[in-house]
N, C-alpha and C positions, 0 to 999 in steps of 0.2 A: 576249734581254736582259731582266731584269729588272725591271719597273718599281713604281710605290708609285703608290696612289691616295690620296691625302687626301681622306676625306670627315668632314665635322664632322655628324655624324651624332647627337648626344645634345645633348641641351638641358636643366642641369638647375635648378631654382629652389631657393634656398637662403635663406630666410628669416632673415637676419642681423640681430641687430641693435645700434647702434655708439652709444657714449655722446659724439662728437664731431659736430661737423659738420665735413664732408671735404667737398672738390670734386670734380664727377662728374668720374671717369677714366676712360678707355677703353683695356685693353690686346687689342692685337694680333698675334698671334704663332702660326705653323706651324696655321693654323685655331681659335685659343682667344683668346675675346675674355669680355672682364670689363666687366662694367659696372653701376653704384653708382646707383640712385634712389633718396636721401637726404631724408626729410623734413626740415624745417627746422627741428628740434627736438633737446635733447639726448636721447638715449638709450644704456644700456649695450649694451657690447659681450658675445654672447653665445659660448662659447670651445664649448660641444657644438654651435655653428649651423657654426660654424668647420669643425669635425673632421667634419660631413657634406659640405660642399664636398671637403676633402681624399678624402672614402671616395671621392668620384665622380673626381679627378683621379687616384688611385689605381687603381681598374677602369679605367678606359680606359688608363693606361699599361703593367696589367698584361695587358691584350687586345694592346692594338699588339705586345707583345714575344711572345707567343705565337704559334706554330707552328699550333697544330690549330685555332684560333675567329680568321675571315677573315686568314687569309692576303695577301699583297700589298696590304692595306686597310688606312689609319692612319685613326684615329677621333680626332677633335675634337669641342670644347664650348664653348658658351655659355653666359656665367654671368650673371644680374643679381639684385640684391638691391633687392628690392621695400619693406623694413623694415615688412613687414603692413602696408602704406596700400595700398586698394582702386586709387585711380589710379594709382602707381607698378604696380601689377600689370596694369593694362590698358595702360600704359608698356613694360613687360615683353616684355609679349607679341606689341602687333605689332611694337616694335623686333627681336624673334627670327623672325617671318613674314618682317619687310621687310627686314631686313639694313641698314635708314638709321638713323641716329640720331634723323631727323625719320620717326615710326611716319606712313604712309598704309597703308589697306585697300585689298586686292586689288593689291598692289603686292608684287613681291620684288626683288633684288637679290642676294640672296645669292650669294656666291663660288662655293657646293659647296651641294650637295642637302642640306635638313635632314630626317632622317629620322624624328626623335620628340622628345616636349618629358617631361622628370620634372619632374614641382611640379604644384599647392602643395604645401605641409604644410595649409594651412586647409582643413576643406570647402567656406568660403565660398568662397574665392578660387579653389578647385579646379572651384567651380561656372561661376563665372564664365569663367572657362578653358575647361570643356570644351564651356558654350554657344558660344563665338567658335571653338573649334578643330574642333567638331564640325561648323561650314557649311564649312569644309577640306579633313574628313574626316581631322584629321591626329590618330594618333596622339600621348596623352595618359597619361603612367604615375606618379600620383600616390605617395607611399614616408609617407604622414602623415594622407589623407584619410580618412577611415573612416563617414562619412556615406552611410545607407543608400540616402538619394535619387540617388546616383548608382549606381548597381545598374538604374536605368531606364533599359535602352537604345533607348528613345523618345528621350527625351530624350539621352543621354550613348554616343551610339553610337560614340565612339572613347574612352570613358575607360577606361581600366584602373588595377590600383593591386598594389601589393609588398608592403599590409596588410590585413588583413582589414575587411569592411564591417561596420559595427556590431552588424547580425542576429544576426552568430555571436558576438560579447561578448554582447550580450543574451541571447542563448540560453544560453550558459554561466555567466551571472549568473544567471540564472532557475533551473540547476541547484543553482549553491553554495547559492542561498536554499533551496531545499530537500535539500539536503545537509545542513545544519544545523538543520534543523526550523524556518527564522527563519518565520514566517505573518502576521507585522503587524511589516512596514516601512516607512519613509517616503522620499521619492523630493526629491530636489534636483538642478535643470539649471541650466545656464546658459540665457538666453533668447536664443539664437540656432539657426541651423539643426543645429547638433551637438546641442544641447541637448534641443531639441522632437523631431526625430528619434528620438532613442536613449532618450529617454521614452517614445515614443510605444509603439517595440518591446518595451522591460521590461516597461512597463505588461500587454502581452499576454502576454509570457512568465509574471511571476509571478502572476498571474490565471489563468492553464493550468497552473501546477506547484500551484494547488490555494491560493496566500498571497494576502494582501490589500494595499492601498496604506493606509495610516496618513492620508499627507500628501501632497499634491506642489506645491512649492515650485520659482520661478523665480528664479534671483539675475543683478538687473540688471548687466549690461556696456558699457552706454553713456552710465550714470549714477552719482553718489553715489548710495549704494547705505546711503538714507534710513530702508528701513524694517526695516534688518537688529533695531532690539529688538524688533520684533512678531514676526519670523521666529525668532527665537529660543526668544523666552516660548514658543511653538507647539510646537517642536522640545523644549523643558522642560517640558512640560504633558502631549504625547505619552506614550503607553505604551509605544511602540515603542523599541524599543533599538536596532536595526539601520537605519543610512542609507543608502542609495547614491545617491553624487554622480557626476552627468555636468556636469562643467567642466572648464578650465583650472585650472591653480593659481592664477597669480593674481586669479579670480575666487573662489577658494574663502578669500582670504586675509581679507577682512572680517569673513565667515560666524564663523572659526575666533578673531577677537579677540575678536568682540562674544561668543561664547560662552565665552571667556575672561575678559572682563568680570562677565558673569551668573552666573561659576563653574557653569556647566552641564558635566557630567561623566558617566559612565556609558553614551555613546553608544558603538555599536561602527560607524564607517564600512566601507561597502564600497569601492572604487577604480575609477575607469572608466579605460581605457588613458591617458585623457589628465592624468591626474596621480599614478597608479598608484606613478611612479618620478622624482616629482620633485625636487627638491634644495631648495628653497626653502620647502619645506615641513618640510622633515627638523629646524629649530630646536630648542632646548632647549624654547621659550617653549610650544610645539605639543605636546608627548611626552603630556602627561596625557591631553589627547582621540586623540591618533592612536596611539599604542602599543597594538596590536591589529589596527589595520586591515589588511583585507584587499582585492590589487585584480589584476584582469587589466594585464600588461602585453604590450605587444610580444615577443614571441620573441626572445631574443636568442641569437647566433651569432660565433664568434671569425671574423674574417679573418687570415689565415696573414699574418705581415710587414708588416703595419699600424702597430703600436706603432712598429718601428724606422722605418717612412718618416713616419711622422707628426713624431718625434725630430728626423730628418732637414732638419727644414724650417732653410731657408736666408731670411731676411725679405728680403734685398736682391735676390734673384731672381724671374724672373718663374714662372710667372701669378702676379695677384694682389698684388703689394708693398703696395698699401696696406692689404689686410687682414691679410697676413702683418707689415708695422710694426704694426697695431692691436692684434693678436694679443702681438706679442712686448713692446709697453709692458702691456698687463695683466699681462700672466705674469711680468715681470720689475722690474715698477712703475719704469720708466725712459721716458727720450724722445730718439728721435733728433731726431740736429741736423741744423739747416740753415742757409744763411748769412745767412738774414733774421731767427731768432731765437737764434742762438748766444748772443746778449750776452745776453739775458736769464734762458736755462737756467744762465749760468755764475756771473749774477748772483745766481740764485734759488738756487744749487747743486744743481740738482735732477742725478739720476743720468744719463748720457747711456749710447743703448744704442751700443755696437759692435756687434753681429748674430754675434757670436760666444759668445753665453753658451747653456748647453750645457739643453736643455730635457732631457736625462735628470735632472737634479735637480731638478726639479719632477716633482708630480702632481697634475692638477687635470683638469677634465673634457674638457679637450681632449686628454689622450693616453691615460685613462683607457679600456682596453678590455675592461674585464672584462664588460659588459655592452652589447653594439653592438645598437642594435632600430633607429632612425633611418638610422645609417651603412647596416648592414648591408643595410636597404630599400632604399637607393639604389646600395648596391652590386649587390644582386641584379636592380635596373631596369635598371644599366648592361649584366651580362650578358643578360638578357631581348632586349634592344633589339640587342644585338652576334648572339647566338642567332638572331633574326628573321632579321638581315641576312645571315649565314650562308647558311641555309636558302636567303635570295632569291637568294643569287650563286649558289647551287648546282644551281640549275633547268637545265637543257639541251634545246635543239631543241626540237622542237614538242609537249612535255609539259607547259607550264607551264599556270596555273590560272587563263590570264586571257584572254580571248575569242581563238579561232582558236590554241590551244594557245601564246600567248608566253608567254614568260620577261621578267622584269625587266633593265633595264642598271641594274648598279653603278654607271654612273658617271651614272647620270642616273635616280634612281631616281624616282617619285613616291609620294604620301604614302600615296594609297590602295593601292597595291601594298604599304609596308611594314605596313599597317592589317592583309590578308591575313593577312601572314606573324604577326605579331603574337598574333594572335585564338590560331594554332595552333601556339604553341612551346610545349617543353619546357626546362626548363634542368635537370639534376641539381648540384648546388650542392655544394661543399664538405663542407657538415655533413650531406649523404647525402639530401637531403630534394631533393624534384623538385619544380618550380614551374613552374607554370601557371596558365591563364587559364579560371576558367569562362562559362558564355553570356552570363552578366553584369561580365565584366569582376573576377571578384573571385579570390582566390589562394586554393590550400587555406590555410583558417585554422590558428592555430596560436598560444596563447597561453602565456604563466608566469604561473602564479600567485604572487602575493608577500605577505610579511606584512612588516609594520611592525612593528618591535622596536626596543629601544631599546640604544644603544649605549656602550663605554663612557666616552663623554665625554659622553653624556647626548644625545646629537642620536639623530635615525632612521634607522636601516638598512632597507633590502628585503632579505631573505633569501625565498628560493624554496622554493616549497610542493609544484610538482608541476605539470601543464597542461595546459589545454583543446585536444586534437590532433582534428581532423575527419578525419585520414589512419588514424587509427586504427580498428580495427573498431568497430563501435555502442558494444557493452557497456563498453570502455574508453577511447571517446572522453576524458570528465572522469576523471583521477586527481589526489590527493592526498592529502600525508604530513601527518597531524594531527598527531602527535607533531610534529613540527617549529613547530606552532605556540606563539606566547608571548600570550596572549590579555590585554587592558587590564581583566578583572576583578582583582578583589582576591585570590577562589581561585585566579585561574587555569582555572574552568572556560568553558566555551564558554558565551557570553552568551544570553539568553534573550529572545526576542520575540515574542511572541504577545499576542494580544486576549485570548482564553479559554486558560485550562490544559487540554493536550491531556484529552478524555476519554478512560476507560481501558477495560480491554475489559470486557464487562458493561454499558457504558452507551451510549448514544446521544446524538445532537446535535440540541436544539433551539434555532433559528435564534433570537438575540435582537431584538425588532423595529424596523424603522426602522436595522437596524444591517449591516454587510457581513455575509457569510458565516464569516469566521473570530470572530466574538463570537458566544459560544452561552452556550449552557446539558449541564448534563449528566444525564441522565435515566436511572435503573435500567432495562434492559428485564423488560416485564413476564414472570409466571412464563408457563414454559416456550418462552421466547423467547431467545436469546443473540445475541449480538456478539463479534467474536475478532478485531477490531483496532482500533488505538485509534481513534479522533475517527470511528467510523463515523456515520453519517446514516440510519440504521434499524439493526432488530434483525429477524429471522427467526424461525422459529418452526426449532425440530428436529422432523426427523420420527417419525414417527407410535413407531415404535420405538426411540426414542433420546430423551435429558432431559438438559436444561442440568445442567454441573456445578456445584460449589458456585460457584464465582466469576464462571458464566454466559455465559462465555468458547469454550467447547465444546461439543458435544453427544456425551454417554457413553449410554451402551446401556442401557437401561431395567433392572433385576431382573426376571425373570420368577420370578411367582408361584403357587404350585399347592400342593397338599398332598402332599408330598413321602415317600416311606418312609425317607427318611435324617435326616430333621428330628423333634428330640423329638417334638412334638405328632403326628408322622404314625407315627412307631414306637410310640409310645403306645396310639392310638386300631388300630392293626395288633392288637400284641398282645393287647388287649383283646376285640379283634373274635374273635378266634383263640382266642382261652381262653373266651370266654361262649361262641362255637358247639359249645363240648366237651360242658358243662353240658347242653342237652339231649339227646346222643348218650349221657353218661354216665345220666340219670332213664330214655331209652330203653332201655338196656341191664338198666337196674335194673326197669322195667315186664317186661322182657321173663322177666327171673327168676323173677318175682314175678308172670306173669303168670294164674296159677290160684290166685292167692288172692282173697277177698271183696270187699277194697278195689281191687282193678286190676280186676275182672268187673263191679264195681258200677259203676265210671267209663266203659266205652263201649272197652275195651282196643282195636279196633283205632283209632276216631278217636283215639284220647290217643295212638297210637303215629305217626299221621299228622301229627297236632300238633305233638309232638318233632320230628320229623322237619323240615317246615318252621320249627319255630323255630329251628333250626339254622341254616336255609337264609337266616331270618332275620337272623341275627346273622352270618354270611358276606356276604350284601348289601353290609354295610356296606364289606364291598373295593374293591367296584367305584368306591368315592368318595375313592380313596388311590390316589395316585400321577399320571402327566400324562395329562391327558384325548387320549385318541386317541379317531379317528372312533367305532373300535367298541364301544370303551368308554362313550361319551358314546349311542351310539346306544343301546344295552341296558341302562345298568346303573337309568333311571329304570322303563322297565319289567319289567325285572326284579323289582326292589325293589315294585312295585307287585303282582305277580304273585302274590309271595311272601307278602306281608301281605296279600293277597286271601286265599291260599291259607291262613292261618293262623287269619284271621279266620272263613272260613267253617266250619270246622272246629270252630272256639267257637260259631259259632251252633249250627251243625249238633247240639252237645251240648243245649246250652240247649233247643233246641227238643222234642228228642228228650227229655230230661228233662221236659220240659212235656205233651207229647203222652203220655208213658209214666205219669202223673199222673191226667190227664185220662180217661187209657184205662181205669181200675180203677173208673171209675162203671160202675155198671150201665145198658144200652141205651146207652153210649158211641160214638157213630162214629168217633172218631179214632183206635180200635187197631187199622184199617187203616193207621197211617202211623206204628206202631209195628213194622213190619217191620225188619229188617235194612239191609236197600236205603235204605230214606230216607234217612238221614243221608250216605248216599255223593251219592246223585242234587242235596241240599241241597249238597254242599260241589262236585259238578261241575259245576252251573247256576251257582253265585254265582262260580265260579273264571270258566267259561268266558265271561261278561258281562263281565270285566274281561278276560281276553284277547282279546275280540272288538276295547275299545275301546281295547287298547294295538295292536293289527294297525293297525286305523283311522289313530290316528297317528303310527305310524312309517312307514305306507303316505304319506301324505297329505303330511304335515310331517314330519319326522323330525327329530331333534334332529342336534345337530353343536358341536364344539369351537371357539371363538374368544377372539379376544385383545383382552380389557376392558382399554380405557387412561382410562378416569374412574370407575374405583368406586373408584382408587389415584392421587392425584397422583405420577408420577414412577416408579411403577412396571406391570410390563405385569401382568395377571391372566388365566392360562390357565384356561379356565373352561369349561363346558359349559352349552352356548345350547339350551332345552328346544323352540324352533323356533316352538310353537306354545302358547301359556299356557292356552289355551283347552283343550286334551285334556289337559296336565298335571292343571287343578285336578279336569277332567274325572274324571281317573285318582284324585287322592285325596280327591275328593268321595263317591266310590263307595265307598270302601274307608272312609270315615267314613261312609257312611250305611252301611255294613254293621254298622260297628263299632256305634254309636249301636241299631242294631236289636237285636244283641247284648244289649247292655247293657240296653236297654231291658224286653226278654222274662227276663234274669235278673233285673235288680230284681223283675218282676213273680212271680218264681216265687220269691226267695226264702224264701218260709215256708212249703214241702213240709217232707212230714217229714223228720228226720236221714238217714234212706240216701238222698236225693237233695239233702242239702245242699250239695253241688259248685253249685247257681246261687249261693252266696251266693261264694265263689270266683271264679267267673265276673263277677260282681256288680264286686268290686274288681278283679279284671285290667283288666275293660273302663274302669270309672271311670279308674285309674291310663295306659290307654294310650290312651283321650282327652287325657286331660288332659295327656298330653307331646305330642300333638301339636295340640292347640290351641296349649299356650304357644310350639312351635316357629317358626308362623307368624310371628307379630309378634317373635320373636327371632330368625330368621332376615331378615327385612327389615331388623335393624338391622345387622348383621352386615356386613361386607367382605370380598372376597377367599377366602381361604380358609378364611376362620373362618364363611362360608354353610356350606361345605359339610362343616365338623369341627361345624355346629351339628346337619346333618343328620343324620349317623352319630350324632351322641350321641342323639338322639330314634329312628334304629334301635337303638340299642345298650338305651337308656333302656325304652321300649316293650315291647322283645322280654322284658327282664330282669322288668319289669313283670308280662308273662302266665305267664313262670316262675318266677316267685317265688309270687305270689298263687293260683295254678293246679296247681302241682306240689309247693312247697316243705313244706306240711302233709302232702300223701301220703306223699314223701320220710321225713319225721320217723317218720310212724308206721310204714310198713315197716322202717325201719333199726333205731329207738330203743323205738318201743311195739308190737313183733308181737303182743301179747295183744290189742292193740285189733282187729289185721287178722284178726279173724274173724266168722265169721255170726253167732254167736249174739250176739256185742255188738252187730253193728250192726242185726240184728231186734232184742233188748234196748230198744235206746236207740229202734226205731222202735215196741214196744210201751207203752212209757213214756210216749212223746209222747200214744197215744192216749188 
């Protein structure tokens, strides 16, 4: 046989509130009892507080008729309206514990097991709630609270909720700020526990996304709200363009006249869920400040068949008649009769309602469903709490999860058993989205985002921007459509809030004093240091092989520099090197013709031939200082060069000398035409040679030179270069080969006034003078030099030098064997040496 269990198992609170005073009614009927704690004051009746009572009688009628979610189990409710007075809510409450209309603690009565309570909407009340329901242990499923203080389940160990806890707005406010670069905003709460809260969590958030607080401002709620022009002037004085308010609306309503008053303009509000999408706000009077704003609201979700049962409603039926009359005199601006004021309605002719007038030709916010976030939260508490109880009837035999494997009775359930079931349901919902409960009682969040626009009758719309989903993966939790946005500047672009204008890249931030972290300053970084994003807080140096580019921004790869063979100056100083080493292979070849004439017998034919030869060698040198310095190049080419103008030099002495000695030897009892041999001048030029290869061995033994990459003889560029290792055997090296030079010279000035056939020292005389003298000036012209122009200064003093001892040395012999052969004979040059005497 069949049977049906009534259990009134939901409890939901519905914060109504009514412009009359009504007498408390109590309706009773199949488990659903109504009941009205009414301050004694007028107040309006509110038609969306309405349409959340209807979502909740809605759910449970649409469970009862259902086949799959508890079966044989009718679910009932208790309704009372509190009208936001703290004592009607402690009224509330234990009348739903006790089931008496006189509320006693630790007392029940009730007909059928209550299985959970929904409500508040307030945090306050919610608090208050889940302190007295939490010594119970009775579950608690708030559809409105979003106060982060209840997330502590120390304290709130039965509360749960069907909205997200403030953290995750905070958090996803903390992103929109830095979404839109906003870094100096100002901060407005209400000064209550919503307020101080949800401040408290921004405040962290946009101070971790990197922004600053402007301001933060408390707008009183339990007071004339006295000091609204100083809060004002502040908010006008402010640099900050971007606000974000956590209140009520009607606490935001003084804020928004007096700033209307002071014609303060130019702000862009941000929205906290609790006034994101409110109605009362939407006025013509309001568009100039609020057209732009941006706010997280509630997720909103269609219920299937809602609109038409809301339609539906019949006022003369129960539950509920007196809210349901309430309801249908706002909507229809009429008054039912009765027989104690008939005469006066007929008198007044006000309209009387029949309960027959058809609410599909109205639209107003109680059957408006385009947007359900309130309903739909208490709809989804309703399945929650149905789901729980589900699950507990569905325990069998000695499996269950509560000491010695029991299971729950249905029909005598207790609170802490539904708490259980509770903590671990799942619902998948309608709109495909699955709900549940995390360790703190809180639902995966889920926000819309909304902009305020302005509409065309001049009031505000919310139009949806995109939203804050935590079900989502990381990267895609926050989305939205900017294009969708209608921003309250003037261009229409995205408003501007900042301390400091972001710095750009190239520059750096420093801290203005006494002042937050987002007011700076913007500083070049210095050279060869960059930054390559904006508002960094240091600059880097590039390394060692790499140089800011122009804008300082990057780090580009240095030019390397060397004396290149592809590059004019390096092809130049090539070719030259290559055509002067001809010059003396071509005077060789011409000695070598001409070698048994007077003038080539007179000069010393084979040193002059040894001569050529190394000046060649000399003017070749100059290669090894062209092109990139590799190890072996860098190891040889300074001794080399040294070797060579050794060998070239000595070779000039060896003459001089032997010109001297061959002078001296023609006295009578002479002893130096013993060193008027053949031999000496070979033994002179392989002694002076070999002292300088001794002390090139030395330092390339010792120290050896080696190739490296000079990064300050060039800002910004690298110079490949060759490192002489050791300066010490360098000068070493052409100290020698000057003091050979300078002995040279010295022995030909001293000889030049022999007679005419040994006038070659006076030859000798100017070679040596001229190839001093290029490399004296080399020194101090080479120290001033960079780069590659040391080492083109160098080659030009080989090049210079060499040219020097073949011009002054060769270039007169040249003339006369090619142009004057009458002069290249003996009898002129005895002639010219008899004459002299």
């Amino acid at each position: 046989m069949h049977t049906e269990t009534v259990v009134p198992a939901i409890y939901g609170t519905v914060t109504t509130i009514f412009h009359d005073l009504v007498d408390p009614a109590v309706y009773d009927a199949a488990s659903t009892k109504i009941r009205h704690l009414w301050p004694q004051q007028n107040i309006q009746f509110r038609l969306e507080f309405y349409q959340q009572f209807q979502a909740l009688r809605y759910a449970v009628e649409e469970i009862n008729r259902s086949s799959d979610l508890l079966p044989n189990v009718t679910l009932g409710f208790y309704v009372y309206d509190s009208c936001s007075v703290l004592k009607s809510e402690l009224q509330g409450t234990f009348w739903m514990l006790t089931g008496l209309t006189q509320e006693m603690p630790n007392y029940s009565c009730n007909e059928s097991p209550l299985s959970a309570i929904i409500g508040h909407s307030k945090s306050t009340f919610s608090i208050l709630m889940a302190h007295i329901l939490g010594l119970y242990k009775f579950p608690q499923i708030s559809y409105y609270s979003t106060s982060s203080l209840l997330s502590d389940r120390t304290q709130f160990p039965t509360f749960f909720r069907t909205v997200p806890s403030d953290v995750f707005q905070s958090k996803g406010l903390g992103q929109l700020v830095l979404h839109f670069k906003w870094t100096w905003v100002g901060l407005i709460a209400s000064d209550d526990d919503y307020g101080y809260e949800a401040l408290q969590v921004i405040k962290e958030e946009i101070i971790e996304s990197g922004a600053c607080i402007a301001y933060t401002i408390y707008i009183a709620t339990n007071q004339k709200n006295q000091n609204m022009p100083s809060i004002v002037k502040l908010i006008s004085k402010s640099t900050a363009n971007v606000i974000i308010v956590f209140a009520v609306d009607v606490f935001l309503i003084p804020l928004l006249d007096e700033m209307l008053e002071q014609n303060v303009t130019g702000k862009t509000f941000i929205a906290s869920d609790a006034w994101s999408i409110s109605n009362i706000l939407t006025e013509m009077k309001y568009s100039t400040m609020l057209s732009g704003a941006i706010g997280f609201a509630f997720h909103s979700s269609e219920i299937q068949g809602f609109q038409e049962y809301l339609n539906s409603l019949n006022p003369l039926e129960p539950p509920g008649i007196d809210w349901s009359k309430m309801l249908w005199e706002e909507i229809f601006n009429c008054k039912f009769s009765d027989y104690t004021n008939l005469s006066n309605i007929l008198n007044n002719q006000e309209n009387i309602c029949t309960g027959k007038e058809n609410l599909e030709h109205v639209q107003n916010s109680y059957n408006d469903v385009s947007n359900l976030r309130a309903s739909y939260n208490i709809y989804t508490a309703v399945y929650l709490i149905a789901k729980a109880l589900d699950d507990l009837s569905h325990c069998q035999g000695l499996t269950g999860p509560f000491s010695g494997g029991k299971c729950s009775d249905i029909k005598n359930i207790q609170s802490q058993e539904v708490l259980y079931y509770i903590k671990k349901v799942r619902v998948k919902m309608n709109n495909q989205r699955e709900v549940y409960f995390d360790k703190d009682g809180n639902p995966p969040a889920v926000y819309d985002i909304v902009n305020w626009q302005p509409g065309s009758d001049g009031t505000m719309k919310q139009v949806k921007l995109g939203s804050y989903d935590t079900l989502n993966p990381t990267e895609n939790v926050f989305s939205l459509n900017t294009s969708l946005i209608l921003w309250g500047t003037i261009n229409q672009e995205t408003p501007l809030s900042v301390c400091s204008q972001s710095c750009p890249v190239g520059f750096k931030k420093i801290l203005k004093r006494e002042e937050p972290v987002c007011c700076f300053h913007c500083v070049p970084c210095s050279q060869g240091e960059i930054s390559n994003k904006t508002d960094s807080t240091d600059c880097w140096k590039c390394p060692w092989e790499m140089w800011p580019g122009s804008e300082q921004d990057r780090c580009v790869s240095k030019p390397v520099e060397f004396l290149s063979y592809v590059e004019p100056l390096g092809i130049t100083l090539a070719v030259t090197t290559v055509f002067s080493s001809l010059v003396p292979i071509t005077i060789f070849y011409l000695f070598i013709c001409y070698k048994s004439t007077p003038l080539v017998r007179a000069n010393n034919y084979s040193v002059s031939c040894i001569l050529l030869v190394s000046l060649s060698f000399c003017f070749l040198s100059a290669l090894g200082f062209i092109g990139y310095p590799e190890p072996q190049k860098c190891l040889l080419r300074q001794a080399a060069f040294g070797l060579i103008f050794t060998l070239c030099v000595s070779c000039i002495l060896a003459k001089t000398i032997i010109v001297v000695f061959a002078f001296m030897a023609t006295k009578p009892g002479s002893s130096l035409k013993k060193w008027t041999t053949p031999r000496v001048p070979y033994m002179i030029i392989v002694n002076c040679t070999f002292a300088q290869f001794l002390l090139c061995v030395i330092w390339l033994s010792l120290s050896p030179p080696f190739p490296q990459y000079n990064i300050e003889a060039k800002p910004g560029i690298i110079v490949v270069e060759c490192n002489e290792n050791s300066q010490f055997a360098f000068w070493c090296m052409l100290g020698y080969l000057g003091f050979l030079s300078t002995v040279s010279f010295t022995v030909a000035f001293l000889a030049r006034r022999l007679p005419d056939n040994f006038n070659e020292a006076k030859f000798i005389t100017f070679s040596m003078l001229a190839f001093l003298s290029v490399w004296v000036y080399f020194i101090p012209a080479s120290l001033s030099a960079q780069g590659k122009y040391t080492v083109s200064m160098e080659i030009f003093a080989v090049l210079t030098s060499s040219w020097a001892i073949v011009v002054c040395m060769f270039l007169p012999k040249c003339f006369i064997i090619l142009f004057r052969p009458n002069m290249n004979s003996r009898e002129n040059i005895m002639g010219k040496s008899t004459g002299r005497k």
